[in-house]
C-alpha positions as CSV (number, residue, x, y, z in Angstrom):
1,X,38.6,-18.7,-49.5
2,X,37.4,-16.0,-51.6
3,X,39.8,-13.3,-49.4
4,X,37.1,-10.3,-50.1
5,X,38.7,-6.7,-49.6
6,X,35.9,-4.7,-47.7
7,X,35.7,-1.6,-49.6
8,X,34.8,0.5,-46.2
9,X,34.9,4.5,-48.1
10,X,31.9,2.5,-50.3
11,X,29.7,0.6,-47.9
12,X,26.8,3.5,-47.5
13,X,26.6,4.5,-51.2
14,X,26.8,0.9,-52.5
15,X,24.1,-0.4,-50.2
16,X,21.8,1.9,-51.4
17,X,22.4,1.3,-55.2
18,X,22.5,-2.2,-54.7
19,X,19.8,-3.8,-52.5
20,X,17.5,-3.8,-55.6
21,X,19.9,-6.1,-57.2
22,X,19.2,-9.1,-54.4
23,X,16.6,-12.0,-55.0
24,X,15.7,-15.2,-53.1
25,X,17.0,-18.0,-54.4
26,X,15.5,-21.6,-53.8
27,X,17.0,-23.2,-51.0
28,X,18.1,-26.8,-52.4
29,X,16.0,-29.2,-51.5
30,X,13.3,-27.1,-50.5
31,X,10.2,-27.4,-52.6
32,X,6.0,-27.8,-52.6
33,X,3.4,-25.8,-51.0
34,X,4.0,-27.0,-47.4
35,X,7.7,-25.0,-47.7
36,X,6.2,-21.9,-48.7
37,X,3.6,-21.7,-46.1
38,X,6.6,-22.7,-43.3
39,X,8.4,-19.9,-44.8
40,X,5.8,-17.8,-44.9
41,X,4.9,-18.2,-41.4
42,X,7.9,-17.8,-40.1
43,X,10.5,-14.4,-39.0
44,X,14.1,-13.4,-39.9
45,X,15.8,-15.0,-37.5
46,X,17.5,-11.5,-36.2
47,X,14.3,-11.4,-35.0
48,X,13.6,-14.8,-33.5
49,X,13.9,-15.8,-30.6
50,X,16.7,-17.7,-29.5
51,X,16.3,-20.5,-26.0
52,X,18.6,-23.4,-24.4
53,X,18.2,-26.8,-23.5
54,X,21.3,-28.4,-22.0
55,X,23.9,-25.9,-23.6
56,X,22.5,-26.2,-27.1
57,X,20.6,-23.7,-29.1
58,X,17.6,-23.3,-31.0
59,X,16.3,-20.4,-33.0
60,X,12.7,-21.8,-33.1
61,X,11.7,-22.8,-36.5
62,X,12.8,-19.2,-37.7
63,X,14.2,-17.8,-41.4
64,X,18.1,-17.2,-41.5
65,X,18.6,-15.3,-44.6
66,X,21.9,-16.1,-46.2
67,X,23.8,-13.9,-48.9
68,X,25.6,-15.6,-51.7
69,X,27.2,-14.6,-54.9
70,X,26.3,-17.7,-56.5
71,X,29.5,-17.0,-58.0
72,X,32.1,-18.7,-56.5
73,X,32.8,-22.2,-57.1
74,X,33.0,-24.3,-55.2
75,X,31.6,-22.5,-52.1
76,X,28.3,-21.1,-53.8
77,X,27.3,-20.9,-57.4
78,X,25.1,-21.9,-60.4
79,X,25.2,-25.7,-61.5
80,X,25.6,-25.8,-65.4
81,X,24.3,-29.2,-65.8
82,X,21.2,-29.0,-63.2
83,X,20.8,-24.7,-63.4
84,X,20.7,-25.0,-59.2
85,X,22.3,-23.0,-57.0
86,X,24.8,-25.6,-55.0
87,X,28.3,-25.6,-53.0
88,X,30.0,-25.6,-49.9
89,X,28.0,-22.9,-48.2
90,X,24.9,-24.5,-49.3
91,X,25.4,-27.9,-47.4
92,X,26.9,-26.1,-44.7
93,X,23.8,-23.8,-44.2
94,X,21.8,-26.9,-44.1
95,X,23.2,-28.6,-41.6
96,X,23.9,-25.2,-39.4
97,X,19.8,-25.0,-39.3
98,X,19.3,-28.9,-38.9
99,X,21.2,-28.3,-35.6
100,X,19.7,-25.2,-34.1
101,X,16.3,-25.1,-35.4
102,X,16.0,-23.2,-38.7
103,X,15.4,-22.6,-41.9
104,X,17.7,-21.4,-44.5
105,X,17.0,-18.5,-47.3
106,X,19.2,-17.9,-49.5
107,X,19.8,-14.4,-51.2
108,X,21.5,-13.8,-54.1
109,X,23.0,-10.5,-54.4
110,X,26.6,-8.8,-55.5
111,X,29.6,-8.9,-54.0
112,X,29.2,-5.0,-53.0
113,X,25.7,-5.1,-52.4
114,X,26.5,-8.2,-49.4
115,X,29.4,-6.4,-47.6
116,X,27.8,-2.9,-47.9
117,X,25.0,-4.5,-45.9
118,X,26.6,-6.2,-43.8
119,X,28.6,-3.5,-42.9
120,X,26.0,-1.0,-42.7
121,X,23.0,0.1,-40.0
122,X,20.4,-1.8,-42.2
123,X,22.1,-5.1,-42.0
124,X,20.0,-7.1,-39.6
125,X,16.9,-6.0,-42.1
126,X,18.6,-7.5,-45.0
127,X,20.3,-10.1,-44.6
128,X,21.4,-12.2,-41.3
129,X,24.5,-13.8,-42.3
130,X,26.7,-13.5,-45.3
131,X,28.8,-16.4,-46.9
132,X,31.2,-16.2,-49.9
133,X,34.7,-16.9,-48.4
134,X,35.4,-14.2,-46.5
135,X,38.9,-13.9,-45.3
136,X,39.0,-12.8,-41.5
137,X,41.1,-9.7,-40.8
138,X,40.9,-6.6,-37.6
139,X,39.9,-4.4,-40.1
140,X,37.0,-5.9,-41.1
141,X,36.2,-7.0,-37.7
142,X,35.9,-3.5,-37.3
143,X,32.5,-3.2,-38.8
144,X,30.9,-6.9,-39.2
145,X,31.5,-9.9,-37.0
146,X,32.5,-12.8,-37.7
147,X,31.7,-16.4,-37.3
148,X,34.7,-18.7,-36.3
149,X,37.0,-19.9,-39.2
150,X,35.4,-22.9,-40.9
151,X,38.1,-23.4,-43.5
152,X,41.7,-21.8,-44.1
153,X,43.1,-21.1,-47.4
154,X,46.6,-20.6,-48.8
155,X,46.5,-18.1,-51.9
156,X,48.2,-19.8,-54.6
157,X,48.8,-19.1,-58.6
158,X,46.6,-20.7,-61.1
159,X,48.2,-21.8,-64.4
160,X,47.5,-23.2,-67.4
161,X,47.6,-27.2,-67.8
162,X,50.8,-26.8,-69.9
163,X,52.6,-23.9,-68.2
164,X,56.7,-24.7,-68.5
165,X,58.0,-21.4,-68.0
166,X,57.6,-21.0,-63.9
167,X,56.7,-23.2,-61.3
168,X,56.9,-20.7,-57.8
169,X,55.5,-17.4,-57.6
170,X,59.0,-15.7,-57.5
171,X,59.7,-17.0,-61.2
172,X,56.8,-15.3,-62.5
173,X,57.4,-11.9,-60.6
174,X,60.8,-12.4,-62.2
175,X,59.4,-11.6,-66.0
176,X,58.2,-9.0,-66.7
177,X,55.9,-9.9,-69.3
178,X,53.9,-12.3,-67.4
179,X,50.0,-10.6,-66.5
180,X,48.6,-12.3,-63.5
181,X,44.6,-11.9,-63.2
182,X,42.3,-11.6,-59.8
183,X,39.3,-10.4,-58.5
184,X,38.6,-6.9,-58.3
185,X,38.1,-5.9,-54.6
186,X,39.9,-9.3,-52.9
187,X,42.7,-9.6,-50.7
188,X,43.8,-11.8,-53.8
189,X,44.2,-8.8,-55.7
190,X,46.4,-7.2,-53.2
191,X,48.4,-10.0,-53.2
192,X,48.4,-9.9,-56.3
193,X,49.6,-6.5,-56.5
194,X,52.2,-7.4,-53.8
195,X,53.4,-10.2,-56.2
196,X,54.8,-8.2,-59.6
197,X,52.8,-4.3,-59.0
198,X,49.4,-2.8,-60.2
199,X,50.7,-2.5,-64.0
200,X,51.0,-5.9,-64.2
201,X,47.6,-7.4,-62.9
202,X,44.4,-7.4,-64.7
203,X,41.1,-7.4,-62.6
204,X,37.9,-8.6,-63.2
205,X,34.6,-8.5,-61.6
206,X,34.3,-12.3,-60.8
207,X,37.0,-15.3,-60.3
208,X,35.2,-16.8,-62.9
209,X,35.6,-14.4,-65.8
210,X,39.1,-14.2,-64.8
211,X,39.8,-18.0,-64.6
212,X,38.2,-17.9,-68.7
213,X,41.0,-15.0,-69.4
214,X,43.7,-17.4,-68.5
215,X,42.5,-20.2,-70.2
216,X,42.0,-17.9,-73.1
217,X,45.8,-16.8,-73.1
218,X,44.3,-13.4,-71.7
219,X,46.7,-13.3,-68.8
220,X,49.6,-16.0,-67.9
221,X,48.2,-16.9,-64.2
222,X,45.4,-16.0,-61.7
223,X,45.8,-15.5,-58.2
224,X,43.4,-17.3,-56.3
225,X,42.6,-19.5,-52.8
226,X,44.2,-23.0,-53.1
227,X,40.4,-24.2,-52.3
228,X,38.3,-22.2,-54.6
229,X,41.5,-22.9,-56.9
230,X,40.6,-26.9,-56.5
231,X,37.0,-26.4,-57.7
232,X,38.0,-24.4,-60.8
233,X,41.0,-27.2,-61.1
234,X,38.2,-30.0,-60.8
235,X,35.5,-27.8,-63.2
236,X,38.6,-27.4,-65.9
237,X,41.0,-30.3,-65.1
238,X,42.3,-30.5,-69.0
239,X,42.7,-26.7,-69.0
240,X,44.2,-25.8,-65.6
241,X,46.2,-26.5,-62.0
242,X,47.7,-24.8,-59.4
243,X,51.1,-25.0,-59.3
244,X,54.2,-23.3,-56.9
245,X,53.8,-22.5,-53.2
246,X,51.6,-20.3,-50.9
247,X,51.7,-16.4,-51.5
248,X,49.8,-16.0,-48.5
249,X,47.6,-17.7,-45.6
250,X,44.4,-16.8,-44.5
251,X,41.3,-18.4,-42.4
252,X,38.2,-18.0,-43.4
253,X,34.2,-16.8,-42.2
254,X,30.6,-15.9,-42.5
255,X,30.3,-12.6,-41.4
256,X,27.2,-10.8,-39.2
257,X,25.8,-7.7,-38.9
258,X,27.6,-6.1,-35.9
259,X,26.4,-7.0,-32.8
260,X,24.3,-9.8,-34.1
261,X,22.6,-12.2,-31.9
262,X,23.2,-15.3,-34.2
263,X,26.6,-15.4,-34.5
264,X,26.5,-17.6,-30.9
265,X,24.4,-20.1,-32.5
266,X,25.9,-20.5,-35.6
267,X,29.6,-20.8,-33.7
268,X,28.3,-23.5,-31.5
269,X,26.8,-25.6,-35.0
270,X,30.0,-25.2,-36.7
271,X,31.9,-26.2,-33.8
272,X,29.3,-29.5,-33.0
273,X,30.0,-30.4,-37.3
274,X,34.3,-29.8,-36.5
275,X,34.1,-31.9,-33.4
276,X,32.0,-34.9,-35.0
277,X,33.6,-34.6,-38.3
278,X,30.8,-33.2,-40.3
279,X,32.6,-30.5,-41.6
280,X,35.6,-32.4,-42.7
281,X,33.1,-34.8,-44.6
282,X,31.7,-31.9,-46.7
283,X,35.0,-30.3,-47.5
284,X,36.0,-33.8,-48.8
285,X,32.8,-33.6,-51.2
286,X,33.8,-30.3,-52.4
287,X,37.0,-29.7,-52.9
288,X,39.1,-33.0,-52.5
289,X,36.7,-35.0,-54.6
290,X,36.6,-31.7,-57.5
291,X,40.6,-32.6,-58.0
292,X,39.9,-35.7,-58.8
């Protein structure tokens, strides 16, 4: 999905600038008085205890803080029409604590600010789990665990609706004068990079900002995950579409604080929502319906 490159030389000096930038956001769905005082009665669930009954787990009713970018359509971002914070990791969330027992905040915060924390000793004080399609590779494993992959992604090129002059990614590294954009920070951008060089690739903070350059005639293509690439494709169908063949494959996960207790629980929900087809159903309602 979002194939985030874990800026390791950064992690302590960004968590510290950063943490100031994170704020709850309203878990969909969530509203009144009687959700407040739940919530306000109950612990981070890094701090919950966790039981068994017949092989299944429960964490007991507690809070599992969630970090989104709210940036990243269509796993988590800002609804224009509605001004709610919806996606894929939203609904996924939601049914991860209908099936062991908790309840879901979400935290907004940067990019940085999530993986710094993650990655760092103050990560079970923060946050609990972090979601924003998260490529799984050893070397991040080497700080932050992972969940098991609950999607894979191919990393693809994003063109204009009209785009005549190449169809696979080896025609565009073939001229020269064809800009590619990405995401600052992403295993996109190294592929990216891979693809035609570092003088050829313009990065931007967010996918978004770098999907409006294309559209804009800024750059001639953006490299991006075929299912992030569906939701901007279903967002802007007059404007854009992937086009040629895979650059790369990647599988996708939450990631943990090292060592974290929950990452058992949260395995055995997503496995339970593969097995019964739950998970299948709600990447149908986000990215095969957002082609359409």
């Amino acid at each position: 999905m979002k194939s985030r490159y874990l800026w390791i030389a950064l992690w302590a000096a960004v968590a510290v600038l950063l943490l100031g930038a994170c704020q709850a956001v309203q878990t969909p769905g969530s509203t009144g008085e009687a959700a407040a005082e739940a919530a306000a009665e109950a612990v981070p669930c890094n701090r919950a205890e966790i039981t068994e009954t017949d092989g299944a787990p429960s964490l007991n009713g507690c809070i599992l803080r969630v970090a989104v970018e709210n940036a990243y359509q269509p796993f988590n971002y800002i609804d224009p029409d509605s001004g709610k914070a919806v996606g894929y990791d939203y609904d996924i969330f939601a049914e991860v604590c209908a099936r062991i027992d908790c309840q879901v905040e979400y935290i907004e915060t940067s990019w940085d600010a999530m993986v710094a924390v993650m990655g760092g000793e103050g990560s079970f004080d923060t946050f609990d789990v972090g979601a924003d399609g998260i490529t799984i590779t050893e070397e991040r494993a080497q700080h932050v665990d992972f969940s098991i992959p609950y999607i894979t992604s191919q990393q693809l090129l994003l063109v204009r609706i009209d785009e005549d002059r190449f169809t696979q990614p080896a025609e565009f590294a073939a001229d020269p004068n064809l800009l590619v954009g990405t995401q600052l920070g992403t295993t996109n951008y190294d592929a990216a990079v891979g693809l035609v060089g570092e003088d050829r690739v313009r990065a931007y903070d967010q996918f978004g900002p770098a999907v409006q350059a294309l559209i804009n005639g800024d750059v001639d293509a953006v490299v991006i995950d075929n299912v992030a690439g569906l939701g901007y494709v279903g967002a802007n169908s007059d404007k854009v579409k992937l086009t040629g063949d895979p650059i790369v494959g990647e599988e996708l996960g939450f990631i943990f604080g090292k060592g974290s207790p929950l990452v058992a629980p949260v395995d055995w929900a997503l496995q339970q929502m593969m097995d019964d087809g739950k998970l299948d159903e709600l990447y149908q309602k986000w990215f095969i319906t957002e082609q359409q």
